[in-house]
C-alpha positions, -999 to 999 in steps of 0.1 A, spaced: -233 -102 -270 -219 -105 -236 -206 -80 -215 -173 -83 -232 -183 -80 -261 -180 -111 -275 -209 -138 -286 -221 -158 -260 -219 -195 -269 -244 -205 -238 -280 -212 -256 -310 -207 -231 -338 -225 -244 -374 -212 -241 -394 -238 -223 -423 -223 -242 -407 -229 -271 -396 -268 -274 -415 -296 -275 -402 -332 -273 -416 -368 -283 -412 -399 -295 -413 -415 -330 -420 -453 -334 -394 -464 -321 -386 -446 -293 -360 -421 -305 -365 -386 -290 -375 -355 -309 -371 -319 -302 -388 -293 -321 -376 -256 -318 -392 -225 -323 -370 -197 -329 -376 -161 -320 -381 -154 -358 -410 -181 -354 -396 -210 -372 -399 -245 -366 -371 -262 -362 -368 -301 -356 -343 -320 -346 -345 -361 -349 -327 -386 -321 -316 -356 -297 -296 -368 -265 -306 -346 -231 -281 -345 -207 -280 -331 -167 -256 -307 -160 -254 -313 -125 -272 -349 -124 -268 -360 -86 -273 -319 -69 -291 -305 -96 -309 -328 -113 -342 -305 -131 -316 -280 -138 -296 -274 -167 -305 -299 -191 -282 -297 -221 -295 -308 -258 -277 -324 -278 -279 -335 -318 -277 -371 -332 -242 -357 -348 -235 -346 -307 -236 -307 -312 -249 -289 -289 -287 -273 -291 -293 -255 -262 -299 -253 -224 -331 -255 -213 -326 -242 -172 -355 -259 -157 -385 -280 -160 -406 -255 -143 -426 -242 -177 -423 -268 -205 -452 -284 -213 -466 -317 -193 -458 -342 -219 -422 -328 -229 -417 -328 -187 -429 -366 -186 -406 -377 -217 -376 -355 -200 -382 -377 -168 -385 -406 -183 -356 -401 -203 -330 -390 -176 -346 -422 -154 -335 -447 -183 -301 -422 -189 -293 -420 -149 -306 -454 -137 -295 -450 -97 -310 -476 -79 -319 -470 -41 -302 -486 -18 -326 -496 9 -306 -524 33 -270 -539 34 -271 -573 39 -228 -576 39 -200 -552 32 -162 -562 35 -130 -549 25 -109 -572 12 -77 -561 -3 -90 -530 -12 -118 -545 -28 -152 -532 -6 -180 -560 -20 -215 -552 -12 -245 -578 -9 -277 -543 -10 -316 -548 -15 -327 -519 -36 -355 -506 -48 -353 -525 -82 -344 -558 -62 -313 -578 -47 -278 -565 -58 -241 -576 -55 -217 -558 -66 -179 -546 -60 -164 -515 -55 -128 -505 -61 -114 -483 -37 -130 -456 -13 -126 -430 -39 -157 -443 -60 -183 -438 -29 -192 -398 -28 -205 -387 5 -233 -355 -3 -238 -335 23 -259 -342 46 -259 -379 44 -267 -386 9 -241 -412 -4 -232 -425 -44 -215 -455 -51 -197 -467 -80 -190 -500 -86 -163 -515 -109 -185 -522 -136 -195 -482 -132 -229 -490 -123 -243 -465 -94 -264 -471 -64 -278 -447 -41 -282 -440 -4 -307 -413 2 -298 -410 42 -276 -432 52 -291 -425 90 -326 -438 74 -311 -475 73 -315 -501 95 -291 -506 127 -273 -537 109 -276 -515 70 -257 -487 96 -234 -511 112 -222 -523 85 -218 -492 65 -196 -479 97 -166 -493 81 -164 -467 50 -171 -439 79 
């Protein structure tokens, strides 16, 4: 009960408790021990980040093949090294961001801002629509959305190159 007396419906998972892998093909597992000492397992479970570009080892949300909810597990701190290294890997595929690492061309064009980026994973083009799908993060962090609703990143936007910078001016 919380402290108004009503059931709390917020479900803090023990990270000594769960334990996730992989069957044969690839679908996530999570097995739970309850406080009565019960295994529970559940098949094809979804994690999700609560706050995925601020807080992204924080919070991550369980959820069922059948989408209900199983729990919040508050940080990555104590599970155990291979449920840590199939979390990772699974909110990597889940939350692709590719780095951006050098603007080659940026233009506004009828409120269409197309990029030509290198990132991390290779060569990109893209388009965003409107200055409302690139979030500045304080201090100079920067996420862009493109029409498609793909994202890029941009780490520090001060850690580009003078022509990346130049460029990038436009949106500032």
């Amino acid at each position: 009960m919380d402290i108004a007396g009503t059931k709390s419906i917020l479900k803090i998972l023990d990270p000594q408790a769960i334990r996730l892998w992989r069957d044969a093909v690839g679908d996530l597992h999570l097995e739970l021990r309850t406080e009565e000492g019960e295994t529970v397992h559940h098949e094809r479970v979804r994690p999700l980040r609560a706050f995925p570009l601020t807080a992204p080892d924080t919070y991550i949300t369980f959820f069922s093949e059948r989408n209900d909810y199983l729990g919040v597990l508050e940080s990555l701190d104590d599970v155990d090294e291979r449920t840590e290294e199939l979390l990772r890997d699974e909110m990597e595929r889940r939350y692709f961001l590719p780095q951006i690492i050098q603007i080659h061309y940026l233009r506004i064009h009828a409120g269409i801002i197309s990029w030509r980026v290198e990132t991390d994973r290779g060569p990109r083009r893209f388009d965003v629509r409107d200055r409302d799908d690139i979030r500045f993060i304080p201090p100079r962090r920067m996420v862009i959305k493109d029409v498609d609703g793909n994202r890029f990143e941009i780490q520090d936007y001060m850690e580009l190159d003078d022509r990346s910078l130049t460029l990038l001016e436009q949106l500032l």
